[in-house]
N, CA, C and O atoms as CSV, one atom per row, in Angstrom:
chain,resi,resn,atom,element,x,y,z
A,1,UNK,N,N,-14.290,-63.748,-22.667
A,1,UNK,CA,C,-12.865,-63.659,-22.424
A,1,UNK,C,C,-12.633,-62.840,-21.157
A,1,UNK,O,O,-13.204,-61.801,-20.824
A,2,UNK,N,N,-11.646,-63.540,-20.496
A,2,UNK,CA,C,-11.726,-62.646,-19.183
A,2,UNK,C,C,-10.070,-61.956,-19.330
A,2,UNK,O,O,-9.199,-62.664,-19.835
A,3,UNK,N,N,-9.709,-60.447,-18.819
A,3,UNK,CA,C,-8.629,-60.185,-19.164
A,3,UNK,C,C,-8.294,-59.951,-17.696
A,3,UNK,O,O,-9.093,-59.170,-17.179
A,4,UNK,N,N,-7.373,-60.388,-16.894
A,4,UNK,CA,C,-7.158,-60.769,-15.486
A,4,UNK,C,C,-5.835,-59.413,-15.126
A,4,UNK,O,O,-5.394,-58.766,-16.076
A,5,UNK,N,N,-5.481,-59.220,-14.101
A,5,UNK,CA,C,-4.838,-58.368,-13.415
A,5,UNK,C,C,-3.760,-58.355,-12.463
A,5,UNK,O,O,-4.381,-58.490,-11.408
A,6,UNK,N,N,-2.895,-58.301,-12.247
A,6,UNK,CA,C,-1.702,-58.905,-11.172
A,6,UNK,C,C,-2.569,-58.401,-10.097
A,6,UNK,O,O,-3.178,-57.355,-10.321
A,7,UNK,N,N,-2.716,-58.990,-8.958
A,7,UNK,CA,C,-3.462,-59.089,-7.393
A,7,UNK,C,C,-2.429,-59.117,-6.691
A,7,UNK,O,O,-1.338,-59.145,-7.261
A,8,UNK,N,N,-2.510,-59.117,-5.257
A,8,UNK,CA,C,-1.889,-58.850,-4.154
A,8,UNK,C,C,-0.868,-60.505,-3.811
A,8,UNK,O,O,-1.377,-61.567,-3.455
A,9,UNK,N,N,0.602,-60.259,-4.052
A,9,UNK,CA,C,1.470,-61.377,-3.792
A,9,UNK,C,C,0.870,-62.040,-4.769
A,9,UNK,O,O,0.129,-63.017,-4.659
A,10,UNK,N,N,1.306,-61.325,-6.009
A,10,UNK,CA,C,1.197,-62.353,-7.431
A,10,UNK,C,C,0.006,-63.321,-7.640
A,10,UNK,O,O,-0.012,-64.140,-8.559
A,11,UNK,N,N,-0.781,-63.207,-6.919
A,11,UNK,CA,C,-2.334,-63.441,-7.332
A,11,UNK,C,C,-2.918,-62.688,-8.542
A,11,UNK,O,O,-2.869,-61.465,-8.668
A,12,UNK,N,N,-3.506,-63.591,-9.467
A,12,UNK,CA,C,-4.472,-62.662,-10.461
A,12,UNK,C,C,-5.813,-62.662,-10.415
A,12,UNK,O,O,-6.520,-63.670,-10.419
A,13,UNK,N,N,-6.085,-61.822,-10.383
A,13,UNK,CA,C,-7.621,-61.737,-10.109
A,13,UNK,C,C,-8.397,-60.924,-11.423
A,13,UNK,O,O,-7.752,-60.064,-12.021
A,14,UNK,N,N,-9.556,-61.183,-11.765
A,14,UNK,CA,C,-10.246,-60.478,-12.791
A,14,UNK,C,C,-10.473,-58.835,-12.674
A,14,UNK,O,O,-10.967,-58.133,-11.791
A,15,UNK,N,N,-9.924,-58.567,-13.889
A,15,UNK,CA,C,-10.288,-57.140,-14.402
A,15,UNK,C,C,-11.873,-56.437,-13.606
A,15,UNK,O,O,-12.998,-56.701,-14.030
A,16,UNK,N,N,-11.610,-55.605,-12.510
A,16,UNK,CA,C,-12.974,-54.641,-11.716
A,16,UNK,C,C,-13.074,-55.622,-10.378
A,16,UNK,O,O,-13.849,-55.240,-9.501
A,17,UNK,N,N,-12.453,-56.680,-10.189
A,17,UNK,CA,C,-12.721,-57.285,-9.158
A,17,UNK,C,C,-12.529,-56.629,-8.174
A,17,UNK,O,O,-11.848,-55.658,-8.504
A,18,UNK,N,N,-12.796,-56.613,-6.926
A,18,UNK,CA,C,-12.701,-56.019,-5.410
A,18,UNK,C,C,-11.826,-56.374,-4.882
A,18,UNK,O,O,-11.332,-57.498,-4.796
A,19,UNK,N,N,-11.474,-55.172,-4.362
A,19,UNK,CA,C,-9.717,-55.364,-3.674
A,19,UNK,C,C,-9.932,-56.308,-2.718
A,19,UNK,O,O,-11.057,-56.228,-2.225
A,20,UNK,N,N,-8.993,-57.486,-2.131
A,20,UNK,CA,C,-9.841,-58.127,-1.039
A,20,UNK,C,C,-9.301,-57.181,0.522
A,20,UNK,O,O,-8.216,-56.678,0.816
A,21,UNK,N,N,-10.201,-57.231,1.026
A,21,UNK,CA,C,-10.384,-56.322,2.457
A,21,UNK,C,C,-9.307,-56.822,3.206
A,21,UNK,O,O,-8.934,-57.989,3.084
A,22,UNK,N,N,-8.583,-55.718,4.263
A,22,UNK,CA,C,-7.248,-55.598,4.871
A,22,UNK,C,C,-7.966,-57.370,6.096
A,22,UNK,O,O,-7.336,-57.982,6.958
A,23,UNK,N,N,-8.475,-57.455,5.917
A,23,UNK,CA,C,-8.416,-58.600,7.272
A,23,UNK,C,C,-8.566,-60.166,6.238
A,23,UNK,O,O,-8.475,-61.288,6.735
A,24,UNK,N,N,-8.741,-59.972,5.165
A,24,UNK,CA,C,-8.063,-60.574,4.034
A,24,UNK,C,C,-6.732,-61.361,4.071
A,24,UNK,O,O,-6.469,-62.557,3.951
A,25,UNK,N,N,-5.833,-60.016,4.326
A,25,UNK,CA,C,-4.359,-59.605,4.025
A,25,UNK,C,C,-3.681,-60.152,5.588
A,25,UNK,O,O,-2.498,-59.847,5.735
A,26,UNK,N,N,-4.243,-60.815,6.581
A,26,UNK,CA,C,-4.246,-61.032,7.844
A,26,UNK,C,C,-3.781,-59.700,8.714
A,26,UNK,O,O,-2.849,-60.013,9.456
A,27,UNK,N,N,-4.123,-58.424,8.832
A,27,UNK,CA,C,-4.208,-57.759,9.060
A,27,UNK,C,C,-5.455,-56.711,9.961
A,27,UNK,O,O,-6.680,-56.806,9.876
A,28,UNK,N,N,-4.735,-55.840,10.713
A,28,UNK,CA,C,-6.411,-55.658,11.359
A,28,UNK,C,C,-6.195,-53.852,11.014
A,28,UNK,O,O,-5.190,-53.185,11.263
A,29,UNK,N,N,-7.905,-53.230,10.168
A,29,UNK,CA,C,-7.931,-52.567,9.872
A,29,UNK,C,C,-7.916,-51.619,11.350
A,29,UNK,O,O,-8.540,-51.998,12.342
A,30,UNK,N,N,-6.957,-50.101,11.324
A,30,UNK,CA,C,-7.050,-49.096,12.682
A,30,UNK,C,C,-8.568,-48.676,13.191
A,30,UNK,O,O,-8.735,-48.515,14.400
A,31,UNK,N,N,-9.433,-48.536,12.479
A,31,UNK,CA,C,-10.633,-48.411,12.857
A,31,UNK,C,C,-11.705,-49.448,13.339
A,31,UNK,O,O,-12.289,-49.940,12.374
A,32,UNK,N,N,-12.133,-49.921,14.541
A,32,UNK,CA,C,-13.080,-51.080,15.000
A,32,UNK,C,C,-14.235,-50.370,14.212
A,32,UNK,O,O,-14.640,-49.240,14.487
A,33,UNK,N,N,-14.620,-50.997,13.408
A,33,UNK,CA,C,-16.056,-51.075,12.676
A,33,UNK,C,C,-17.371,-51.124,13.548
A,33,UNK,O,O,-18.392,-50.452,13.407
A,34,UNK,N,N,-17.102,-52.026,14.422
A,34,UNK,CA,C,-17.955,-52.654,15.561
A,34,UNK,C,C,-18.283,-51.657,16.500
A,34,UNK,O,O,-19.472,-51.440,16.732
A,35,UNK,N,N,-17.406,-51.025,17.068
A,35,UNK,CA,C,-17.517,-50.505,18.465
A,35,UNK,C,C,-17.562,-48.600,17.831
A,35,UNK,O,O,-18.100,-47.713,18.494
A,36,UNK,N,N,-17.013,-48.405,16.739
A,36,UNK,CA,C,-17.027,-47.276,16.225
A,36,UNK,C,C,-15.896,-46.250,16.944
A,36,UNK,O,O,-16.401,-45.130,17.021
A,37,UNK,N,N,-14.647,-46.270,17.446
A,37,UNK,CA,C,-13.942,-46.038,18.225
A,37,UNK,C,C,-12.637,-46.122,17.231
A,37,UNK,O,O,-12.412,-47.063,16.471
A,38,UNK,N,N,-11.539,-44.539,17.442
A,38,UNK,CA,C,-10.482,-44.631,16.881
A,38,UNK,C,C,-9.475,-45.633,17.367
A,38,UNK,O,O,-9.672,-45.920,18.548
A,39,UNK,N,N,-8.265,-46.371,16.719
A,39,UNK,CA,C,-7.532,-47.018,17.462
A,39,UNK,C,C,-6.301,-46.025,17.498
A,39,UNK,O,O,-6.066,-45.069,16.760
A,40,UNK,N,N,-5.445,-46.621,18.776
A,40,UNK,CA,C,-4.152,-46.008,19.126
A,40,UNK,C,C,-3.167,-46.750,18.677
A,40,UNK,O,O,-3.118,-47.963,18.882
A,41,UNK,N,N,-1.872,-45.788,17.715
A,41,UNK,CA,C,-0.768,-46.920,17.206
A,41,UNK,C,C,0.365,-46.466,17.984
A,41,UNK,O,O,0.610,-45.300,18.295
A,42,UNK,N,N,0.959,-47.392,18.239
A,42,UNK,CA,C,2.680,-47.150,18.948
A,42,UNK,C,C,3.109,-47.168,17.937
A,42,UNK,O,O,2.454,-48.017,17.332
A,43,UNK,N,N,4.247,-46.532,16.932
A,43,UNK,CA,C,5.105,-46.525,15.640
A,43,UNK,C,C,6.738,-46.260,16.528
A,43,UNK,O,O,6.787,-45.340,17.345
A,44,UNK,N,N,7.726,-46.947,16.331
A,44,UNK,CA,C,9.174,-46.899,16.510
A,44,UNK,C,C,9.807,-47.138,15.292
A,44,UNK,O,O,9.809,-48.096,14.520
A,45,UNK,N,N,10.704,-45.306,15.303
A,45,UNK,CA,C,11.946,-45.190,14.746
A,45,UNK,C,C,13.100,-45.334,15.034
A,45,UNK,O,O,13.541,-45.053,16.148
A,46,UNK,N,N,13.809,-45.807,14.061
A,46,UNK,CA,C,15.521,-46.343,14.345
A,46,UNK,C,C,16.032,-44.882,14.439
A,46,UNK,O,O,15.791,-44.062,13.554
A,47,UNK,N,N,16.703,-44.614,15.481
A,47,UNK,CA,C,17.243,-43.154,15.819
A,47,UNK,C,C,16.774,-42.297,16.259
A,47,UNK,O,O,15.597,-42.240,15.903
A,48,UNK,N,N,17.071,-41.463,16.942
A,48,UNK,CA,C,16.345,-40.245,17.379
A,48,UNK,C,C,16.130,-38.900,16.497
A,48,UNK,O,O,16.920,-37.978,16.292
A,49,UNK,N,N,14.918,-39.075,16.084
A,49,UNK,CA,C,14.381,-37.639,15.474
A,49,UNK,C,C,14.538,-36.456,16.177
A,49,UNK,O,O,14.496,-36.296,17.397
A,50,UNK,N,N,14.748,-35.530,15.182
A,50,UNK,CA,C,15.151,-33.854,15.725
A,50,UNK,C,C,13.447,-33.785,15.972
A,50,UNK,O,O,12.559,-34.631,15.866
A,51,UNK,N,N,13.459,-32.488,16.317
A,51,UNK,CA,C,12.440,-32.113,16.851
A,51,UNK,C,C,11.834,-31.470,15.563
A,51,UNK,O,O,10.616,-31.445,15.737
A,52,UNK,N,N,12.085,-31.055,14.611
A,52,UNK,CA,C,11.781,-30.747,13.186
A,52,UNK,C,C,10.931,-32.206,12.402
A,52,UNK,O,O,9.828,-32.388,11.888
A,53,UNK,N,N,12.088,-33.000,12.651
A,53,UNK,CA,C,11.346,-34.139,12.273
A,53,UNK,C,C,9.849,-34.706,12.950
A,53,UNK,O,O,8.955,-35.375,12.432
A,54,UNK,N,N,9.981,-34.157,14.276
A,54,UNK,CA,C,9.019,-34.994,15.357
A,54,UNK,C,C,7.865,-33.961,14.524
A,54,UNK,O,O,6.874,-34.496,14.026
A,55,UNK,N,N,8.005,-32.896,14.443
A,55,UNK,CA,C,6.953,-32.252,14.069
A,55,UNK,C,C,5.928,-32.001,12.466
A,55,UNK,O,O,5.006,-31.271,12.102
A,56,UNK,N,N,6.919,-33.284,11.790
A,56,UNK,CA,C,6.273,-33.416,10.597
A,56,UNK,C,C,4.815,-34.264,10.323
A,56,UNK,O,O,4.071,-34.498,9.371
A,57,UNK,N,N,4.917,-34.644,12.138
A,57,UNK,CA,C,3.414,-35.618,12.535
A,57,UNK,C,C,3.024,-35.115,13.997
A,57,UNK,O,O,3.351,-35.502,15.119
A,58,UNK,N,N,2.130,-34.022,13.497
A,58,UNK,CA,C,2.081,-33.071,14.529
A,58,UNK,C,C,0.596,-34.005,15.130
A,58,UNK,O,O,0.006,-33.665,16.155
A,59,UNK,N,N,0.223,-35.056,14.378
A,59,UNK,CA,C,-0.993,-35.635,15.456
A,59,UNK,C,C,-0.646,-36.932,16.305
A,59,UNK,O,O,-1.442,-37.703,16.842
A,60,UNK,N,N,0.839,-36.983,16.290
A,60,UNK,CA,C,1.282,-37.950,17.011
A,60,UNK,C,C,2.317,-37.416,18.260
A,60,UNK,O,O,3.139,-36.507,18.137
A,61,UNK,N,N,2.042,-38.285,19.597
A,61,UNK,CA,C,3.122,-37.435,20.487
A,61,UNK,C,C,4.422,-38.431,20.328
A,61,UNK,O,O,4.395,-39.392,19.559
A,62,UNK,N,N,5.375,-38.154,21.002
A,62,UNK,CA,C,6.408,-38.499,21.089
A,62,UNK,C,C,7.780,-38.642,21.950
A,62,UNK,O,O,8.063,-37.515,22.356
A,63,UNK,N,N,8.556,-39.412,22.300
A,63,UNK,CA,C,9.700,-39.925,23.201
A,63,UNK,C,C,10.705,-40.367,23.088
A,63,UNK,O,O,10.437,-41.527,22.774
A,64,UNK,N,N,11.928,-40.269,23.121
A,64,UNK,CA,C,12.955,-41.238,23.096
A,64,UNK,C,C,13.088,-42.320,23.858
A,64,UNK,O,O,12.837,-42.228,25.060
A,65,UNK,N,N,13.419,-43.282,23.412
A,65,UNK,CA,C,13.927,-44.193,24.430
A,65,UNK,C,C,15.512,-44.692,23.256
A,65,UNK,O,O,15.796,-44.266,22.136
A,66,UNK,N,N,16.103,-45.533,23.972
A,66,UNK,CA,C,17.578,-46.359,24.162
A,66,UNK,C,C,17.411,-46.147,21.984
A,66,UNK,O,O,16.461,-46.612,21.354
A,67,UNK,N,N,18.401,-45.492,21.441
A,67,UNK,CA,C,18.299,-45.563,19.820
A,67,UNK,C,C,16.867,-45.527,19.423
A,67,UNK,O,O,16.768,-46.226,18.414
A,68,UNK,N,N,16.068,-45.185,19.652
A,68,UNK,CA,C,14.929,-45.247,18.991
A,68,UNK,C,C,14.037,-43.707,19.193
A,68,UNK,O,O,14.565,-43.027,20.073
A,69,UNK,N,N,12.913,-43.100,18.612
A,69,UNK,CA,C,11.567,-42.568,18.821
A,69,UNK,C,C,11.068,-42.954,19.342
A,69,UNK,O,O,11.693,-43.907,19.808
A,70,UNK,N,N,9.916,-42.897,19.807
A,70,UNK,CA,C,8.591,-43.185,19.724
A,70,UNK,C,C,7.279,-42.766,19.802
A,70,UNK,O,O,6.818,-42.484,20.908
A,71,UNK,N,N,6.399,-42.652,18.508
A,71,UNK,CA,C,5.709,-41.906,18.265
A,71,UNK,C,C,4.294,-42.614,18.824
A,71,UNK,O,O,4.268,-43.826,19.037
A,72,UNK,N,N,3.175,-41.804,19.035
A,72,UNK,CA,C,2.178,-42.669,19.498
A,72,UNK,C,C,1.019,-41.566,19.286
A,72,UNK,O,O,1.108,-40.341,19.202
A,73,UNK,N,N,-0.178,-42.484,19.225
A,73,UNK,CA,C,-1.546,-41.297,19.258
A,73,UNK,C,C,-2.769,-42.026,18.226
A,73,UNK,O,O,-2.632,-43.020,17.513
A,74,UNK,N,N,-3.743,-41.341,18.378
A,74,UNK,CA,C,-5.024,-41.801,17.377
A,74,UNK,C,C,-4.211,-41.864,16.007
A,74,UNK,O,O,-3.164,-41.302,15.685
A,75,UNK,N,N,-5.176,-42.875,15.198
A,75,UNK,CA,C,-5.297,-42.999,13.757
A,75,UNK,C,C,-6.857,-43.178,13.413
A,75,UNK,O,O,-7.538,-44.155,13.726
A,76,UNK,N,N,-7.267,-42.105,12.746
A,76,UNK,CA,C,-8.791,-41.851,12.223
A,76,UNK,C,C,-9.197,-43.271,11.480
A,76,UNK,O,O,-10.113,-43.908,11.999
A,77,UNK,N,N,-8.579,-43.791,10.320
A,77,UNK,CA,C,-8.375,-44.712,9.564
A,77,UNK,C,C,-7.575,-45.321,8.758
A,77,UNK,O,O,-6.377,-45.137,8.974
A,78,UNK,N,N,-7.955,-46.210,7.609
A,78,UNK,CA,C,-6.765,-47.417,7.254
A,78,UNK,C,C,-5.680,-46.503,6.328
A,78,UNK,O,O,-4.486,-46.759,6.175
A,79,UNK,N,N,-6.678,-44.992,5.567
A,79,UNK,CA,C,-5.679,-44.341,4.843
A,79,UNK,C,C,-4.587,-43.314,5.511
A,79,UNK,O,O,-3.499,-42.979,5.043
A,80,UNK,N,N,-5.379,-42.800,7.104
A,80,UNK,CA,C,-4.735,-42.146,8.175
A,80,UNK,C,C,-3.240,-42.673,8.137
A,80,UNK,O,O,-2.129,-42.155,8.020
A,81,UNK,N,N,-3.885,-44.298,8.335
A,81,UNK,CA,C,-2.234,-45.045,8.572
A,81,UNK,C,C,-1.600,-45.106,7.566
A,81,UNK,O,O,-0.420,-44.874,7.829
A,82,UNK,N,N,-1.834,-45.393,6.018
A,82,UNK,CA,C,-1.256,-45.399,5.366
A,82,UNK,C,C,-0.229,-44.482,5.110
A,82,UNK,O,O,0.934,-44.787,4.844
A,83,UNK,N,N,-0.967,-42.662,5.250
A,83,UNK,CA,C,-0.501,-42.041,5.311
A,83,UNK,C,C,0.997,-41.467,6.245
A,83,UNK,O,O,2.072,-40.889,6.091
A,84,UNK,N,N,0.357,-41.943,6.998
A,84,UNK,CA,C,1.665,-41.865,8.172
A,84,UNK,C,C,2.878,-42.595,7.099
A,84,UNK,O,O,3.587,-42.046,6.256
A,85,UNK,N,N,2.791,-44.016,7.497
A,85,UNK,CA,C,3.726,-45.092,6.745
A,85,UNK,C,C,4.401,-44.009,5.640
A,85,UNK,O,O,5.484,-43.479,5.886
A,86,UNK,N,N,3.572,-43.704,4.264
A,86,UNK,CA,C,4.176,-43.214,3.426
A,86,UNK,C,C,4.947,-41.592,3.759
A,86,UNK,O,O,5.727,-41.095,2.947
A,87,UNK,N,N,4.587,-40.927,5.036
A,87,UNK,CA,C,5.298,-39.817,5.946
A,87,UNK,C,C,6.280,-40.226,5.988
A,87,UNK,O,O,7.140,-39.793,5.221
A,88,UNK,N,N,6.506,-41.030,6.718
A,88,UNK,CA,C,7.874,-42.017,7.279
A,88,UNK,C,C,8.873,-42.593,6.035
A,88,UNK,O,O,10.071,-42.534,6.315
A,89,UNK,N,N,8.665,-42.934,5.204
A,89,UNK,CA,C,9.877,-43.353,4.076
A,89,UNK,C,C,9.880,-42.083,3.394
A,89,UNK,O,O,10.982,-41.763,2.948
A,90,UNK,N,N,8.761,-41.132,3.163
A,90,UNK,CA,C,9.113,-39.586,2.338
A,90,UNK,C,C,10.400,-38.827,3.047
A,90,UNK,O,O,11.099,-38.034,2.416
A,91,UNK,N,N,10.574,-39.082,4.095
A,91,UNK,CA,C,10.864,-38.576,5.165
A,91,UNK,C,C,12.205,-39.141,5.402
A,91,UNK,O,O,13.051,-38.357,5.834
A,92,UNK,N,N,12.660,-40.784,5.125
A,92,UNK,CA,C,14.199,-41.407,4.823
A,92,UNK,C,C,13.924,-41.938,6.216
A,92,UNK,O,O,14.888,-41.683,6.937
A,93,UNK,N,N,12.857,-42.652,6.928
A,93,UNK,CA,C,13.044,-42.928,8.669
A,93,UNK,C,C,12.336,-44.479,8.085
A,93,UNK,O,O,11.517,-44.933,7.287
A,94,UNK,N,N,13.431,-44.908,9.247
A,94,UNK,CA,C,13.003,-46.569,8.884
A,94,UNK,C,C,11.738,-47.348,10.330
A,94,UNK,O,O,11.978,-47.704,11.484
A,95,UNK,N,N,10.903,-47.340,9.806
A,95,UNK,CA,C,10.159,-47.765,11.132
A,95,UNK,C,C,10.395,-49.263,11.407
A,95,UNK,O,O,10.221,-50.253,10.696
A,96,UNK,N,N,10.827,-49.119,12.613
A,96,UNK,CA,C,10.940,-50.719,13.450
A,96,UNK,C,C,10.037,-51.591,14.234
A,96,UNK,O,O,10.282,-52.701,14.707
A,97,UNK,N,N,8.893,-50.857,14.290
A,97,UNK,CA,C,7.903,-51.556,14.242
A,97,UNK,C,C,7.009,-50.826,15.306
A,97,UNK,O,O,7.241,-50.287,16.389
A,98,UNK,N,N,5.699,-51.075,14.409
A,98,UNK,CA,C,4.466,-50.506,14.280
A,98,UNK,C,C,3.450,-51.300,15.003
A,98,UNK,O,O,3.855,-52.437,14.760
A,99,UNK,N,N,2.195,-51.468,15.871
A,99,UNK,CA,C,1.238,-51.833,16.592
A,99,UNK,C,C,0.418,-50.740,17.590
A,99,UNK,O,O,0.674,-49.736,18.255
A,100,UNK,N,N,-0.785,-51.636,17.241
A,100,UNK,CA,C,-1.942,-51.213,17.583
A,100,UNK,C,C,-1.870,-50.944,19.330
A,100,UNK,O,O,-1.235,-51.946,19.661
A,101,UNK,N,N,-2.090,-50.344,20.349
A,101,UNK,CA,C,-2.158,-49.929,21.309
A,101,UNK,C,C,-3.235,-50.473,22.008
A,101,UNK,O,O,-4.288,-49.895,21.740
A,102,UNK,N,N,-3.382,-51.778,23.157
A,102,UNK,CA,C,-4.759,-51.795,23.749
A,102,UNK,C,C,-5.178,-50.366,24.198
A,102,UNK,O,O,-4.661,-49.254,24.307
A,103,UNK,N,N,-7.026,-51.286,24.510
A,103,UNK,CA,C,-7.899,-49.725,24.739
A,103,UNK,C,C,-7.655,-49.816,26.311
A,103,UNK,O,O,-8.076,-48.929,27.053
């Protein structure tokens, strides 16, 4: 008997199965595996953060431009980023969009 599990976008998958990997999810994990090298994320907020706020991500730098932030800098890895992300809604800031930085 197999007792199955809600999976990612209502997929079920079996009970201990393996999460399927972020490039799975069409997604590209912040860390190149390959080359062994941190990646750089650009993150934009709707509004301009106080400087209190800017400093609740003290490993990211930061700028205004026209209504927006913009935060930028290394991400160690996939939970680095996660972390950020879940910074950002703890926090009530709506990010407008997030990408990877060429090297």
């Amino acid at each position: 008997m197999t007792h199955t599990r809600p999976g990612h976008l209502g997929r079920v998958m079996p009970c201990g199965a393996p999460r399927p990997s972020m490039e799975w999810w069409g997604h590209e994990p912040p860390y190149d595996r390959e080359r062994s090298t941190l990646m750089r994320y650009e993150i934009r907020v709707d509004g301009q953060m106080s400087k209190t706020l800017t400093e609740a991500f003290p490993e990211l730098e930061s700028f205004v431009v026209a209504h927006q932030t913009v935060l930028f800098g290394p991400v160690l890895d996939e939970a680095h980023l996660y972390g950020l992300l879940a910074r950002f809604q703890s926090l009530g800031l709506h990010v407008a969009e997030m990408r990877r930085l060429p090297e």
